[in-house]
BAMIBA-484157 format. One record per residue (C-alpha): residue number from 1; residue in three letters; chain; x, y, z. Coordinates in Angstrom, 2 decimals. Layout:
residues N
<pator:NUM kolvo:Ala selum:A xx:X yy:Y zz:Z>
...
***
This chain:
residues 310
<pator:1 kolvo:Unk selum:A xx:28.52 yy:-43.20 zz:22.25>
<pator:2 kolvo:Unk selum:A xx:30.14 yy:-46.70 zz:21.09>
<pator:3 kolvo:Unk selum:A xx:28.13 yy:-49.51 zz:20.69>
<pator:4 kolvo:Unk selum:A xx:29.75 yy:-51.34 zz:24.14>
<pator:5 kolvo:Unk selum:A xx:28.41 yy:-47.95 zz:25.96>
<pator:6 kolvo:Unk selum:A xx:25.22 yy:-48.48 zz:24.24>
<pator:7 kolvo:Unk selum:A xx:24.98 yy:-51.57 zz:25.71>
<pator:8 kolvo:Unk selum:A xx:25.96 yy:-50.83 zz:29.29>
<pator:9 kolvo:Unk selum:A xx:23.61 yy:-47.88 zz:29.51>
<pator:10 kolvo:Unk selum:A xx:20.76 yy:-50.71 zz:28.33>
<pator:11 kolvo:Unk selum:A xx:21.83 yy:-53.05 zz:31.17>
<pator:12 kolvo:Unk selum:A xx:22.01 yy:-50.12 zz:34.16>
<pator:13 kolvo:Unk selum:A xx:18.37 yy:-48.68 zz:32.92>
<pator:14 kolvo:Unk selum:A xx:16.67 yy:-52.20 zz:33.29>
<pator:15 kolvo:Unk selum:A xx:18.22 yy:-52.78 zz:37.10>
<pator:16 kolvo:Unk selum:A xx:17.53 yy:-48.65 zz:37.59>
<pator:17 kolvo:Unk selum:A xx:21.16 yy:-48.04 zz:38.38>
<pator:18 kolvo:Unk selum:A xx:21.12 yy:-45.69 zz:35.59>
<pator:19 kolvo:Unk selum:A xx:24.66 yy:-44.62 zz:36.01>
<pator:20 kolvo:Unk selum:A xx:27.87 yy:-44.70 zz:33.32>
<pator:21 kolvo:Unk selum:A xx:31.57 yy:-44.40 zz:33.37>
<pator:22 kolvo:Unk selum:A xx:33.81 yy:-43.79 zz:36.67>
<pator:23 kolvo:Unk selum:A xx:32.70 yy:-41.73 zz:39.29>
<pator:24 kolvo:Unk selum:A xx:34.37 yy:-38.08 zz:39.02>
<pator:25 kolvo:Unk selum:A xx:36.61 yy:-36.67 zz:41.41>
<pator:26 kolvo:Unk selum:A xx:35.45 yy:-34.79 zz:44.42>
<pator:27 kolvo:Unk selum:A xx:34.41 yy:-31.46 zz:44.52>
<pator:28 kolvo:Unk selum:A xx:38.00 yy:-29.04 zz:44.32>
<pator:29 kolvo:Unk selum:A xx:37.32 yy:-26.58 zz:46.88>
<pator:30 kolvo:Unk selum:A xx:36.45 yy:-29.43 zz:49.03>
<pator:31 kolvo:Unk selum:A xx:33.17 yy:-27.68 zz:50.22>
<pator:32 kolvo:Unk selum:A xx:30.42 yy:-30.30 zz:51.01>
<pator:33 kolvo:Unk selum:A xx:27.94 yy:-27.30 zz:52.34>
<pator:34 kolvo:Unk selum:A xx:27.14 yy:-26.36 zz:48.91>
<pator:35 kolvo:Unk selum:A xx:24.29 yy:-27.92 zz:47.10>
<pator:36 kolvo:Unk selum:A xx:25.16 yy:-26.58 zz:43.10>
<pator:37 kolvo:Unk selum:A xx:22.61 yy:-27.28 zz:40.29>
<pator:38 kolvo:Unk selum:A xx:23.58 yy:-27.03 zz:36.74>
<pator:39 kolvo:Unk selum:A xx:22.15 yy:-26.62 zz:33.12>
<pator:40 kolvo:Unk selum:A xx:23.37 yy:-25.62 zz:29.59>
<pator:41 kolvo:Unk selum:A xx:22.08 yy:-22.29 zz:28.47>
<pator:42 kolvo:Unk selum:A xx:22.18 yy:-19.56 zz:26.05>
<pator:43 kolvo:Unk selum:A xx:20.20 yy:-17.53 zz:28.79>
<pator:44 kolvo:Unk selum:A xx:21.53 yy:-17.79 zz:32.15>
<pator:45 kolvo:Unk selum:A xx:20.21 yy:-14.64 zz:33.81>
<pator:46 kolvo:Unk selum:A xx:16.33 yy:-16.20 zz:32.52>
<pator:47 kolvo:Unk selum:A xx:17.79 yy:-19.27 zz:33.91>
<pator:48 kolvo:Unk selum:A xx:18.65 yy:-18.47 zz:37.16>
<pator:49 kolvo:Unk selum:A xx:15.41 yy:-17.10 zz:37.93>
<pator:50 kolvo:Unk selum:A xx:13.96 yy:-20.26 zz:36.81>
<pator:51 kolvo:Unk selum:A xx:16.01 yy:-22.69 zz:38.62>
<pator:52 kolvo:Unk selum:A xx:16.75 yy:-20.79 zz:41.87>
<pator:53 kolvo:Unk selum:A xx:13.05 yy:-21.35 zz:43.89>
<pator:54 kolvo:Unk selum:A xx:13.06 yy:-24.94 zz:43.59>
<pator:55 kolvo:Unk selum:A xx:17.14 yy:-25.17 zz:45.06>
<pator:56 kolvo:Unk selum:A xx:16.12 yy:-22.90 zz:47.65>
<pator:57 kolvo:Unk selum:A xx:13.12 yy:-25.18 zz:48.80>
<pator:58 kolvo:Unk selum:A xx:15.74 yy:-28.62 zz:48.12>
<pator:59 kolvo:Unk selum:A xx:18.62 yy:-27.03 zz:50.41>
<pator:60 kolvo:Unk selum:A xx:15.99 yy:-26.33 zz:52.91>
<pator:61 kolvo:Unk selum:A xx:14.89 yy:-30.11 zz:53.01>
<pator:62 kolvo:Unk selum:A xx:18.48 yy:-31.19 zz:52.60>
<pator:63 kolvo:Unk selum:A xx:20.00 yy:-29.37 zz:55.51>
<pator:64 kolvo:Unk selum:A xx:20.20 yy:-32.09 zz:58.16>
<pator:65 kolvo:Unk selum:A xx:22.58 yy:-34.09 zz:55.74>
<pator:66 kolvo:Unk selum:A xx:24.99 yy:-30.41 zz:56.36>
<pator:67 kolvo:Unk selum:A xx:23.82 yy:-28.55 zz:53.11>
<pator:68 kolvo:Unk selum:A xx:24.10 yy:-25.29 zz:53.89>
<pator:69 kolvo:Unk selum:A xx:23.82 yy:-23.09 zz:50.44>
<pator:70 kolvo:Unk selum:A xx:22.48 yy:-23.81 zz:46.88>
<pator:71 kolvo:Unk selum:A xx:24.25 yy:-22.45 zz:43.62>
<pator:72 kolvo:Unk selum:A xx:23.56 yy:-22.41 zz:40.31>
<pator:73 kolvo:Unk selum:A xx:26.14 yy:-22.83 zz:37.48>
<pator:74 kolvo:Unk selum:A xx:25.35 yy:-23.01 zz:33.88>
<pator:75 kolvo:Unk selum:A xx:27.45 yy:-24.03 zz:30.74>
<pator:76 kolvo:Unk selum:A xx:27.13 yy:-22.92 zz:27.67>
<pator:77 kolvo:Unk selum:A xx:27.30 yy:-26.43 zz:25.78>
<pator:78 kolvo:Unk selum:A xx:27.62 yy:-30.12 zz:27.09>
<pator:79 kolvo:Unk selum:A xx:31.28 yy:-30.09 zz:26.90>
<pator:80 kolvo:Unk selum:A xx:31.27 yy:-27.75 zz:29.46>
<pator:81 kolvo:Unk selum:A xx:28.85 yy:-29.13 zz:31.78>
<pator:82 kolvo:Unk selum:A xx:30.95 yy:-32.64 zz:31.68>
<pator:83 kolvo:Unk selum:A xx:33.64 yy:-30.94 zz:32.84>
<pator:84 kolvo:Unk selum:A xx:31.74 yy:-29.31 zz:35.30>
<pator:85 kolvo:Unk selum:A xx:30.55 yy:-32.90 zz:36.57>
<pator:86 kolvo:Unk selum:A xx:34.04 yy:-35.08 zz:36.41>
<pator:87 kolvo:Unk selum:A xx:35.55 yy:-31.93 zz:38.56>
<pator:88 kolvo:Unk selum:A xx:33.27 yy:-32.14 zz:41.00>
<pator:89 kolvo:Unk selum:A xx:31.82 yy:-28.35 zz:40.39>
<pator:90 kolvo:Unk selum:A xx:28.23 yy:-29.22 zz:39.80>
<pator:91 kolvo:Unk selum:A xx:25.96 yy:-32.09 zz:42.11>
<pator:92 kolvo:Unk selum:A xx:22.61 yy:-31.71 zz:40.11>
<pator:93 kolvo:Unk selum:A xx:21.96 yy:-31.04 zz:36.21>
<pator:94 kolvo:Unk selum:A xx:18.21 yy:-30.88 zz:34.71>
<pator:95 kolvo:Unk selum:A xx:17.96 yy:-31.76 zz:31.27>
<pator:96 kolvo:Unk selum:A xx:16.42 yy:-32.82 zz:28.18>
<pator:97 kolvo:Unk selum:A xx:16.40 yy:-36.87 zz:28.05>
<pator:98 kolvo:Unk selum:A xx:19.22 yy:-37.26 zz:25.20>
<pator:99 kolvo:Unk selum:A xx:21.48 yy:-34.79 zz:26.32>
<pator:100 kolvo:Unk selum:A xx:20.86 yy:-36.14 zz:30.01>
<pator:101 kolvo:Unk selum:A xx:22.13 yy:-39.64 zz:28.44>
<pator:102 kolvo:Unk selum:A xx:25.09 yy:-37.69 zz:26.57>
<pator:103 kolvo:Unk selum:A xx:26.02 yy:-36.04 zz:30.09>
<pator:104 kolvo:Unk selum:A xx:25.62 yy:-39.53 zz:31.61>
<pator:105 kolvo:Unk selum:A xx:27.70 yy:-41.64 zz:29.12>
<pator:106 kolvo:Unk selum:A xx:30.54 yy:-38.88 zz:29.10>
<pator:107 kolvo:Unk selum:A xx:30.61 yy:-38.15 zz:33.31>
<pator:108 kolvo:Unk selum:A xx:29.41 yy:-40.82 zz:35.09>
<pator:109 kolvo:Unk selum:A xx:26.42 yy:-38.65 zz:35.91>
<pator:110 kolvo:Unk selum:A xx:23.42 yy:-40.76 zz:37.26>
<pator:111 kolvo:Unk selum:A xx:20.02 yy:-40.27 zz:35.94>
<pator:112 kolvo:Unk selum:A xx:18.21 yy:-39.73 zz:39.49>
<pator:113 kolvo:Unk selum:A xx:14.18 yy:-39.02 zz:38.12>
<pator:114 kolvo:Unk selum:A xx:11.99 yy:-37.54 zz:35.38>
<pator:115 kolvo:Unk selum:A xx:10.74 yy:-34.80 zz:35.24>
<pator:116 kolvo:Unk selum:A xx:6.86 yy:-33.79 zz:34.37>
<pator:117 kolvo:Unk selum:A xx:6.75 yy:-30.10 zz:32.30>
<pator:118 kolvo:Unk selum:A xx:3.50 yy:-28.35 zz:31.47>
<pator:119 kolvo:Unk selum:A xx:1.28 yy:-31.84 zz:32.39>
<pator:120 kolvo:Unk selum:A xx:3.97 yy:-33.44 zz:29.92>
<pator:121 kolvo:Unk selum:A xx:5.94 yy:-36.60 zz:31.25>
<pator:122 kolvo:Unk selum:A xx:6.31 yy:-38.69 zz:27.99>
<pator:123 kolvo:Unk selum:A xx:6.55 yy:-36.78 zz:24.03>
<pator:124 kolvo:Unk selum:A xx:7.24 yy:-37.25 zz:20.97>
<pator:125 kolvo:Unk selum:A xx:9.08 yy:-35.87 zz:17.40>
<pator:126 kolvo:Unk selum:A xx:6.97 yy:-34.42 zz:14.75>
<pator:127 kolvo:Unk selum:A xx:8.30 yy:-34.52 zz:11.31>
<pator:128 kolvo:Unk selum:A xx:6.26 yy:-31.85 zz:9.28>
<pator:129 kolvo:Unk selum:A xx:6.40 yy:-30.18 zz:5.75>
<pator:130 kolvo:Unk selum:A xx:4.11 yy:-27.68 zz:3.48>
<pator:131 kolvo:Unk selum:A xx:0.56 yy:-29.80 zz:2.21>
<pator:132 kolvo:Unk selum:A xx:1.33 yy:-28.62 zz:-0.99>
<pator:133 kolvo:Unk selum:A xx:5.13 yy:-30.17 zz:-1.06>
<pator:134 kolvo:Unk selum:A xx:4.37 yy:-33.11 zz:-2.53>
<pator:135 kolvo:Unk selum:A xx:6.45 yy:-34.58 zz:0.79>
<pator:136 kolvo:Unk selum:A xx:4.03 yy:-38.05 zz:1.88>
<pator:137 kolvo:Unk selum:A xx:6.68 yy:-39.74 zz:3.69>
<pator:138 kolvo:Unk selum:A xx:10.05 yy:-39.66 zz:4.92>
<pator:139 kolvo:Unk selum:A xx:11.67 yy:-41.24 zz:1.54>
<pator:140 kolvo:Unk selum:A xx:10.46 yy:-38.33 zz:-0.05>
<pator:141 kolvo:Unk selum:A xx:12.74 yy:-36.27 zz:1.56>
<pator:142 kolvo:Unk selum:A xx:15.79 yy:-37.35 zz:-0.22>
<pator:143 kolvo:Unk selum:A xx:17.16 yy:-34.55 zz:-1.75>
<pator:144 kolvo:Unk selum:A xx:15.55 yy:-32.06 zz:-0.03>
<pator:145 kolvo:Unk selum:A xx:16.05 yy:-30.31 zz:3.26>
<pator:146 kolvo:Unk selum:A xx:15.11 yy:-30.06 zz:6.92>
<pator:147 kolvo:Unk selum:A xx:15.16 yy:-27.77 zz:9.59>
<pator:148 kolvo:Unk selum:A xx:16.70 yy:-29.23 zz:13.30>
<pator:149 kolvo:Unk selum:A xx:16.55 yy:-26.74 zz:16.09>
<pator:150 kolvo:Unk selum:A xx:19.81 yy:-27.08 zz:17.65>
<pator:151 kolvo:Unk selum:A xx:22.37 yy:-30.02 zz:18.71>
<pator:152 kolvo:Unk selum:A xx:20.83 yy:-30.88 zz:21.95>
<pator:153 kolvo:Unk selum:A xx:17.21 yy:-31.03 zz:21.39>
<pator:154 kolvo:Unk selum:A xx:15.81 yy:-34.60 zz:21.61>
<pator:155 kolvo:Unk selum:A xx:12.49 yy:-33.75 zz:19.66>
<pator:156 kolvo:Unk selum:A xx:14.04 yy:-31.17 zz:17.31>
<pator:157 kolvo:Unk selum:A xx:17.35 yy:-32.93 zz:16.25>
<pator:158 kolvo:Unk selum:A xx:18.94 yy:-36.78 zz:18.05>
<pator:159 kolvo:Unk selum:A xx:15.17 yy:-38.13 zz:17.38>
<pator:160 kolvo:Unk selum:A xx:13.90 yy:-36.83 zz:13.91>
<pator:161 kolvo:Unk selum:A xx:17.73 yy:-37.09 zz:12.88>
<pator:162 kolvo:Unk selum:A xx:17.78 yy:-40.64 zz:14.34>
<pator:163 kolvo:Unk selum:A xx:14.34 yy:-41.96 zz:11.75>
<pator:164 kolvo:Unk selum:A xx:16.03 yy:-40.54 zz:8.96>
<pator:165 kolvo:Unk selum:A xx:18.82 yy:-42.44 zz:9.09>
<pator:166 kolvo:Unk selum:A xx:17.03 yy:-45.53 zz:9.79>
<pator:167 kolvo:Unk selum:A xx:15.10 yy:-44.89 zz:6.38>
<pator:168 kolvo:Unk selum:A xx:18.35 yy:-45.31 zz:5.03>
<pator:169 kolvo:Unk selum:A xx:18.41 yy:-41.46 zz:4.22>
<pator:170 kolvo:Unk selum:A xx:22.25 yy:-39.59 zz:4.64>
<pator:171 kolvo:Unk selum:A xx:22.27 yy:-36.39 zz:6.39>
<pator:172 kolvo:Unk selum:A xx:24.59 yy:-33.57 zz:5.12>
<pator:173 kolvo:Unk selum:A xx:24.46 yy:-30.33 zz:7.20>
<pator:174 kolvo:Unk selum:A xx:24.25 yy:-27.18 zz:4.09>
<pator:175 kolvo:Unk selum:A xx:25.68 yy:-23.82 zz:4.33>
<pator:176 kolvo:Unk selum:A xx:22.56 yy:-21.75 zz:4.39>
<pator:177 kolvo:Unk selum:A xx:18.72 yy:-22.75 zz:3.14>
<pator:178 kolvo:Unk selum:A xx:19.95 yy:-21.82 zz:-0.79>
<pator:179 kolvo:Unk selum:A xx:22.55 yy:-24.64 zz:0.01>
<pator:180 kolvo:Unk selum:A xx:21.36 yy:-28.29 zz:-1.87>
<pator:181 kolvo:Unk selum:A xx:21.95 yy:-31.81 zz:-0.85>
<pator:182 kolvo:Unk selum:A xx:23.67 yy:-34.68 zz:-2.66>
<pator:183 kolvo:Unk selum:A xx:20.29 yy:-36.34 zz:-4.87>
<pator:184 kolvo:Unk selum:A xx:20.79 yy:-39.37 zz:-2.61>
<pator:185 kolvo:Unk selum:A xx:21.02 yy:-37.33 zz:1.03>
<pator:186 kolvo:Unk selum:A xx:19.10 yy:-35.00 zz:3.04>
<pator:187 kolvo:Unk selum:A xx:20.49 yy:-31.48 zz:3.76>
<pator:188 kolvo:Unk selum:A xx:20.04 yy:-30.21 zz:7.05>
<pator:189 kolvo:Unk selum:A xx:20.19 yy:-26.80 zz:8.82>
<pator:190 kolvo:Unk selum:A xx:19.66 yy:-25.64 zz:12.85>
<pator:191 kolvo:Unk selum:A xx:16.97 yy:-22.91 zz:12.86>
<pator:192 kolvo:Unk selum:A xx:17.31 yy:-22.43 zz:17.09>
<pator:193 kolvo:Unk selum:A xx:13.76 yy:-22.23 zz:17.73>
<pator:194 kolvo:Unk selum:A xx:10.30 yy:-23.98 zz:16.98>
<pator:195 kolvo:Unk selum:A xx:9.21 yy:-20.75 zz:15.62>
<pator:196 kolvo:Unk selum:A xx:12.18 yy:-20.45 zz:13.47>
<pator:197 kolvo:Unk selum:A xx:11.14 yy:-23.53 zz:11.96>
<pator:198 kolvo:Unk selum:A xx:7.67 yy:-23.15 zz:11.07>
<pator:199 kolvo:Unk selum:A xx:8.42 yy:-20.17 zz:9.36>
<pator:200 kolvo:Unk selum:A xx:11.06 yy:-21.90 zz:7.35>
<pator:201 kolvo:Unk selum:A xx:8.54 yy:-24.73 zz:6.28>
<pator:202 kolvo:Unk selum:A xx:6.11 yy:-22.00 zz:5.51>
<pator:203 kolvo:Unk selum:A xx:7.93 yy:-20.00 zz:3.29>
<pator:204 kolvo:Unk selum:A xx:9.32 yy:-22.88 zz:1.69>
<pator:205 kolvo:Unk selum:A xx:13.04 yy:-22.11 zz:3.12>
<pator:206 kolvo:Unk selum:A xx:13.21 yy:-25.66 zz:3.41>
<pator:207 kolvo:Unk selum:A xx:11.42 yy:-28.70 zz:2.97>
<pator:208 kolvo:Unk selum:A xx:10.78 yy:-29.99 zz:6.16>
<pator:209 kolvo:Unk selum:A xx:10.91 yy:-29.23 zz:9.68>
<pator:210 kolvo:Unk selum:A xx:11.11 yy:-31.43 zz:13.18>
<pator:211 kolvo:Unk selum:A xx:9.22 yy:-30.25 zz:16.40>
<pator:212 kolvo:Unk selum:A xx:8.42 yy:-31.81 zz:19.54>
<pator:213 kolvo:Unk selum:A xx:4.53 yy:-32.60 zz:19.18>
<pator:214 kolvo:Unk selum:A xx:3.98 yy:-29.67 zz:22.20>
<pator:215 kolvo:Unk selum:A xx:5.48 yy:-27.78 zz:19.67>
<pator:216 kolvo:Unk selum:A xx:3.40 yy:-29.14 zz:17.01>
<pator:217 kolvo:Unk selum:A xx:0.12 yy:-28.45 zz:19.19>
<pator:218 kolvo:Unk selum:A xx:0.80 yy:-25.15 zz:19.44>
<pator:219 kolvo:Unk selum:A xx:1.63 yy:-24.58 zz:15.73>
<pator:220 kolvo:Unk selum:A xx:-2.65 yy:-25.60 zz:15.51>
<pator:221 kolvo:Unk selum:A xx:-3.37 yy:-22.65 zz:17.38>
<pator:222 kolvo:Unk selum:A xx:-2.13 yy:-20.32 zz:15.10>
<pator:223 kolvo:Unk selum:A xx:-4.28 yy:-18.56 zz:12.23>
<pator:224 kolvo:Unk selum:A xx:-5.27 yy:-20.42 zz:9.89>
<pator:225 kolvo:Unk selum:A xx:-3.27 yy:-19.75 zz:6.73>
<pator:226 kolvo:Unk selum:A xx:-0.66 yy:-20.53 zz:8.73>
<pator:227 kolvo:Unk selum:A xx:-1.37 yy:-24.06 zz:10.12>
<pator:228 kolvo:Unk selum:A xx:-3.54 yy:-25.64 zz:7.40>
<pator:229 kolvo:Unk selum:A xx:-0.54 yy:-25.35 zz:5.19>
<pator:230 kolvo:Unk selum:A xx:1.60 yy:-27.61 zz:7.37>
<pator:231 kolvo:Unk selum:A xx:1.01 yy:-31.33 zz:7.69>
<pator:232 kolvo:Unk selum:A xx:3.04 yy:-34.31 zz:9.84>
<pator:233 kolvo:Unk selum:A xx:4.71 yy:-36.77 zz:7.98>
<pator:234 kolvo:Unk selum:A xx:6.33 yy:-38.83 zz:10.91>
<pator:235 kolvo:Unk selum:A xx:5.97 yy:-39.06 zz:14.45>
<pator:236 kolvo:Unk selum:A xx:8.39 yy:-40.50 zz:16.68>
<pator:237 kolvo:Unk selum:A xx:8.14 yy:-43.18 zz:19.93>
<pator:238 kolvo:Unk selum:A xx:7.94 yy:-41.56 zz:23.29>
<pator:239 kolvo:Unk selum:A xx:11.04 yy:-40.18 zz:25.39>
<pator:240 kolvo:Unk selum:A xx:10.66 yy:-38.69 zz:28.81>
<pator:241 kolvo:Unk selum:A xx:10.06 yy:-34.75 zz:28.63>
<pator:242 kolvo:Unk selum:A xx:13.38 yy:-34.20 zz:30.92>
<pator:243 kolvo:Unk selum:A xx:15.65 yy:-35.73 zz:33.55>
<pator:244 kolvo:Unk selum:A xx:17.22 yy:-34.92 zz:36.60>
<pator:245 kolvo:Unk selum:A xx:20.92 yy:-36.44 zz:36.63>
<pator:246 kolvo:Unk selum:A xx:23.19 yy:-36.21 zz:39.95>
<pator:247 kolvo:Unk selum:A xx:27.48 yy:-36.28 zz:39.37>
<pator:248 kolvo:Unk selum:A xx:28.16 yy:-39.62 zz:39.56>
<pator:249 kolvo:Unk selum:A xx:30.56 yy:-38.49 zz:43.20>
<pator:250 kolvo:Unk selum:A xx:27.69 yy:-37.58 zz:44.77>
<pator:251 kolvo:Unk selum:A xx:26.65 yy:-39.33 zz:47.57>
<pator:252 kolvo:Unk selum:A xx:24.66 yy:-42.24 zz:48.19>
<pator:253 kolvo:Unk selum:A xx:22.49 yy:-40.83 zz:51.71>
<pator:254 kolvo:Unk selum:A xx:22.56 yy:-36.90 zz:49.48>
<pator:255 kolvo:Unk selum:A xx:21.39 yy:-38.91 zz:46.53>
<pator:256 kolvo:Unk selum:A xx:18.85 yy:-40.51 zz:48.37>
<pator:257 kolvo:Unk selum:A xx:17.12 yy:-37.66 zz:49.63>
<pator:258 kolvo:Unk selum:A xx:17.52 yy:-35.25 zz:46.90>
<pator:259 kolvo:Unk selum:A xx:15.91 yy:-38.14 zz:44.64>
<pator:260 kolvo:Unk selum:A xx:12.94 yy:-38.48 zz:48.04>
<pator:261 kolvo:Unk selum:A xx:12.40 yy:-34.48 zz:47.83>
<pator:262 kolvo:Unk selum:A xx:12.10 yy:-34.50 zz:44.30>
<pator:263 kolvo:Unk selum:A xx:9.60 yy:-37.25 zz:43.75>
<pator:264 kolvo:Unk selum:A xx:7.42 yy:-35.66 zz:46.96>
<pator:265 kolvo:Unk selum:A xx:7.28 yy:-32.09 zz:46.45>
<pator:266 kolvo:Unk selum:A xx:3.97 yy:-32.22 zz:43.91>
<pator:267 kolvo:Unk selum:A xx:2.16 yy:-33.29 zz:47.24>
<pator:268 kolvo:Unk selum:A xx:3.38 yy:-29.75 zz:49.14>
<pator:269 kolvo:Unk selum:A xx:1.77 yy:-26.81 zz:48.37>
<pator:270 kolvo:Unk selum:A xx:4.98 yy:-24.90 zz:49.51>
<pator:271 kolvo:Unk selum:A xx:6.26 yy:-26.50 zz:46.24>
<pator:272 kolvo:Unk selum:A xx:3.81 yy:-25.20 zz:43.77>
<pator:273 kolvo:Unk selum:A xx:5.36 yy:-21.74 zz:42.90>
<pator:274 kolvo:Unk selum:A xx:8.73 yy:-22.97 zz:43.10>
<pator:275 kolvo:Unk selum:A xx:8.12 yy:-25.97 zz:40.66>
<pator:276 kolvo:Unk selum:A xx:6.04 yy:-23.85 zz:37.94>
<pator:277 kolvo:Unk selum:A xx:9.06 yy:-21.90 zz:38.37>
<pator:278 kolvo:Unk selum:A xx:11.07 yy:-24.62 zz:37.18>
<pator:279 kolvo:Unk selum:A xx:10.14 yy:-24.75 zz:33.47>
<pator:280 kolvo:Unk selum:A xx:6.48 yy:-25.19 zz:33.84>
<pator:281 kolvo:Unk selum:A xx:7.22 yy:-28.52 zz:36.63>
<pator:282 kolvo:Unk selum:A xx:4.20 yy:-30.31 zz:37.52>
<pator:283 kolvo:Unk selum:A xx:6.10 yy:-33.43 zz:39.38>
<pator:284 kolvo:Unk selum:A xx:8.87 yy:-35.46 zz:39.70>
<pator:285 kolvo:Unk selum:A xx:8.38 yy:-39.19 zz:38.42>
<pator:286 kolvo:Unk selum:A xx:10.21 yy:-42.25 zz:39.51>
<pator:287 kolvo:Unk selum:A xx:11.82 yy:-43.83 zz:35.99>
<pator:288 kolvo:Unk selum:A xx:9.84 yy:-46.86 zz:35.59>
<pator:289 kolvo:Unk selum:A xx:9.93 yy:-49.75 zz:33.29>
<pator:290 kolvo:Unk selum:A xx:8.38 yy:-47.80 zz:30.42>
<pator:291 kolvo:Unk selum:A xx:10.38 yy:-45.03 zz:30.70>
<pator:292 kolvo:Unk selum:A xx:13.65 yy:-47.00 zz:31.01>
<pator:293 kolvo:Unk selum:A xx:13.06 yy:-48.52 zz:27.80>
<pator:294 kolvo:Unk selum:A xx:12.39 yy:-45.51 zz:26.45>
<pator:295 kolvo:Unk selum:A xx:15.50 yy:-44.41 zz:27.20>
<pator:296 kolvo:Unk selum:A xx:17.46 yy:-47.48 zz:26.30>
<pator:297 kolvo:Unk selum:A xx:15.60 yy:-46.67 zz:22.92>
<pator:298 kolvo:Unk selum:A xx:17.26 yy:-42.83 zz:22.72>
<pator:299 kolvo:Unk selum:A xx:20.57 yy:-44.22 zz:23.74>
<pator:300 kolvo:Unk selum:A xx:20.92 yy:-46.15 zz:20.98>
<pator:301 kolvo:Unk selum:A xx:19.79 yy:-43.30 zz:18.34>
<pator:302 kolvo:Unk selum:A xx:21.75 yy:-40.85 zz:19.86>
<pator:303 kolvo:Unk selum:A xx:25.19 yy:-43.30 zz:19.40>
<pator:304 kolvo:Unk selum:A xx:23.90 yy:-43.77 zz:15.77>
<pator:305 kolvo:Unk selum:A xx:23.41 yy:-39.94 zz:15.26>
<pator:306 kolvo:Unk selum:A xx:26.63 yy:-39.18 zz:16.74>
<pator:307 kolvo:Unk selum:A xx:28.10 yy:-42.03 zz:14.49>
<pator:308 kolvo:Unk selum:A xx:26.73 yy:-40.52 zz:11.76>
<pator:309 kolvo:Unk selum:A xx:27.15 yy:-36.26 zz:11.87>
<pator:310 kolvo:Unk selum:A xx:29.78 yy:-35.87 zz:14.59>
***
């Protein structure tokens, strides 16, 4: 993300706009009956069992503005899904916040609400290493290693990888956990789950690890031999647990409503098995001031990740 995208993203969060870059073309089969949701996954059958309740109870809400049908349609990284959005193919996307901003800045996707998961709206990064380590602080890192998750994690990679770099600490991405960084950098691996990580820390893989603090939590309920050995050495500022984002085509009376059913199906009770369906859902939040400079905060790490490892 250049800095002049950066920038714009800032301005459109404060007036709530919250959209980027031309609107995409029109859908190419030219079907407006078809109400298609989106996400990036290395699971889509898990997925689509996940996702499909709460489309079923939107298109029922939705049909009066002639939705007729919902579809899902995953991608299996965010190239993908911004091709899916310019074309037209997908109208709704739920995300994590900084690839929500990625899909935003690249499609002219509009971020349309946040989204509440497991009593969760707002959460932060946990930077973490072994007690014994030696590890007090982020400086101490240099020349060691850390375990990310995987390159669209907000918690687990843009946000930990984002405070490193403002410690003035370089990031070099190693071959394997026997790999070793330049004495001035910090080598970095993707371990592709929380658990993964942990067990890296543990068993002194690697020096370091980043979790979201739910993450973090739950690492305290494990045995103790286990946790005590772990301690936090950073902790982040808060970013929205997830975002819905509609193509930036979509529109504006659609928009409207989807945006209306969102934000009022915590108050239905027909809602309630469809949203805990929907990765643990509790409610739909309107993106206030907070949460808008929350995100103007990510936007800007994300650019200076980017910047710096891609």
């Amino acid at each position: 993300m250049k800095p002049s995208a950066v920038a714009r993203l800032f301005t459109l969060l404060m007036v709530g706009t919250l959209g980027l870059g031309a609107a995409p073309a029109a859908a190419v089969d030219g079907s407006d009956q078809v109400l298609v949701l989106g996400r990036i996954s290395d699971d889509p059958n898990r997925h689509q069992e996940q996702l499909r309740p709460l489309l079923d109870y939107v298109v029922a809400r939705m049909a009066d503005l002639g939705i007729r049908e919902g579809r899902v349609l995953m991608a299996p990284d965010t190239a993908q899904m911004v091709s899916y959005l310019r074309r037209g193919r997908v109208d709704w996307v739920t995300e994590t916040a900084a690839t929500g901003l990625l899909l935003a800045e690249r499609s002219g996707a509009r971020v349309l609400v946040a989204t509440e998961r497991n009593g969760v709206s707002m959460y932060r990064s946990v930077i973490f290493t072994r007690r014994d380590s030696g590890i007090g602080s982020l400086a101490d890192l240099r020349g060691r290693s850390i375990a990310f998750q995987n390159l669209n994690s907000t918690s687990a990679y843009f946000a930990p990888a984002a405070a490193l770099l403002q410690a003035g600490l370089p990031l070099e991405i190693l071959l394997s956990p026997d790999d070793l960084p330049r004495p001035a950098a910090v080598g970095y691996l993707f371990a592709r789950s929380e658990h993964n990580i942990a067990t890296w820390v543990h068993k002194r893989l690697v020096d370091a690890g980043a979790v979201s603090e739910i993450d973090w939590d739950a690492l305290q309920r494990l045995p103790h031999g286990f946790r005590d050995e772990l301690t936090p050495i950073h902790r982040s500022g808060a970013y929205p647990r997830a975002l819905e984002l509609v193509r930036g085509g979509f529109g504006r009376e659609r928009r409207e409503r989807l945006r209306a059913v969102l934000l009022a199906a915590a108050d239905d009770p027909t809602a309630r098995e469809p949203l805990l369906r929907f990765f643990g859902t509790g409610r739909f939040l309107p993106i206030d001031a907070p949460m808008q400079a929350s995100l103007a905060q990510l936007a800007r790490e994300v650019q200076q990740v980017r910047a710096a490892l891609e």
